[in-house]
C-alpha positions as CSV (number, residue, x, y, z in Angstrom):
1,X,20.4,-2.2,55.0
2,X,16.6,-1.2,53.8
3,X,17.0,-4.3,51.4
4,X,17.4,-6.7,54.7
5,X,14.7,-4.8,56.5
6,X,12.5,-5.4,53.9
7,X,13.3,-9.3,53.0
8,X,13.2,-9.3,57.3
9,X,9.1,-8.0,57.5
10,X,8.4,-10.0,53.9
11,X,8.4,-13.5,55.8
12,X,6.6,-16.7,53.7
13,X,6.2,-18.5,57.0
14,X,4.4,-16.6,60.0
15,X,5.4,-17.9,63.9
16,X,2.3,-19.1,66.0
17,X,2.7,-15.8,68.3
18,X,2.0,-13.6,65.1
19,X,-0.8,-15.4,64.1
20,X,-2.4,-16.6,67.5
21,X,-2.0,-12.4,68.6
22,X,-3.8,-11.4,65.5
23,X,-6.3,-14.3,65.7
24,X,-7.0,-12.2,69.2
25,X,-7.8,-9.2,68.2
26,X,-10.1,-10.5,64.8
27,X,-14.0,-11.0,65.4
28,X,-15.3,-14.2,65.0
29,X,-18.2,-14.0,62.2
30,X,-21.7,-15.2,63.4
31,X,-22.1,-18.8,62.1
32,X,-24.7,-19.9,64.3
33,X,-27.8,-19.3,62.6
34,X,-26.5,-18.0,59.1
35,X,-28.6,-20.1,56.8
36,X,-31.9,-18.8,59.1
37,X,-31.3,-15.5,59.0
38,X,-30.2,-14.9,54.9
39,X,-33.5,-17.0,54.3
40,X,-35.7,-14.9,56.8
41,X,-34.4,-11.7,55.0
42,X,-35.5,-13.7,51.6
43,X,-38.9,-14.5,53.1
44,X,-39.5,-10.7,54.0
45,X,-38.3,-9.7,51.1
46,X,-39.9,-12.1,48.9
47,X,-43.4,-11.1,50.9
48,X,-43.1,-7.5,50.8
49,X,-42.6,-7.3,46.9
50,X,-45.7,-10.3,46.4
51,X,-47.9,-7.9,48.5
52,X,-47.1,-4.7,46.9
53,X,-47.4,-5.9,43.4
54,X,-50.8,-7.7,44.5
55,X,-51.9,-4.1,45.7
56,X,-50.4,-2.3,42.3
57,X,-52.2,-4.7,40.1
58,X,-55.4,-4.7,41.7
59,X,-55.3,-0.9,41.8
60,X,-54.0,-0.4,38.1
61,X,-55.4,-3.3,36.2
62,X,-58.5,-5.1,38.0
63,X,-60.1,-2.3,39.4
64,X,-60.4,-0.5,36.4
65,X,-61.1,-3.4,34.3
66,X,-64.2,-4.2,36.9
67,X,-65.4,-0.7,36.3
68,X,-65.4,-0.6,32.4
69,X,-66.6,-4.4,32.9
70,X,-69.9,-2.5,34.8
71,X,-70.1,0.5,32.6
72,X,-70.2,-1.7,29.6
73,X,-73.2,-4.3,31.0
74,X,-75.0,-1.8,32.0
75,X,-75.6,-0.8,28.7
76,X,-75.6,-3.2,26.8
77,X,-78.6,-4.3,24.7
78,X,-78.1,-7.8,23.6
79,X,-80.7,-8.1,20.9
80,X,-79.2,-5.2,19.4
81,X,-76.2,-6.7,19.5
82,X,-77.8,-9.8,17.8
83,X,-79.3,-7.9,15.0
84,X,-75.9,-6.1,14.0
85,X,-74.1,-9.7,14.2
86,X,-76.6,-10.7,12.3
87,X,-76.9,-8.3,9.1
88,X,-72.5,-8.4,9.2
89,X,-72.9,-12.3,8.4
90,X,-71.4,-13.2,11.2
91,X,-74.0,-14.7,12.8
92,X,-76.5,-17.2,11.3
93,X,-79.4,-18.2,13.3
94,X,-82.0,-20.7,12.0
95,X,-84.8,-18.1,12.7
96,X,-84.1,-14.4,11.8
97,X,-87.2,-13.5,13.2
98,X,-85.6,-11.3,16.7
99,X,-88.8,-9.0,17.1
């Protein structure tokens, strides 16, 4: 008796009623428009992360580099700088004369 029940509601083969009542009640997924909408979300989402990495690495890496950049011309004395390159060997001039 539960045995034919069973085989009964286990059908391979659904009739049109079944599956046109079902095909009633189930939402149709958007298709219209699909394609634009995943890429719009991709294009936001591609711009938000472009923009804030452009802000972090202007605020952590040239920003600061500028300022040391600054700090360091400002004091730098170039014949100085000449004189040391020049007693380490690493520089040969044809005149040594830098007074």
């Amino acid at each position: 008796m539960i045995a034919s029940r069973v085989l009964r509601s286990i059908r391979l083969g659904t009739s049109s009623r079944f599956s046109s009542t079902i095909a009633g009640r189930l939402e149709k997924p958007p298709l219209r428009g699909q394609h634009r909408y995943s890429m719009q979300n991709a294009f936001l989402a591609a711009l938000t992360i472009s923009l804030g990495s452009g802000f972090l690495l202007n605020t952590f890496f040239w920003l600061p580099r500028k300022k040391r950049m600054n700090e360091f011309f400002a004091n730098y004395d170039d014949a100085k700088r000449a004189k040391e390159l020049i007693e380490g060997g690493i520089l040969d001039l044809v005149v040594d004369d830098l007074d």
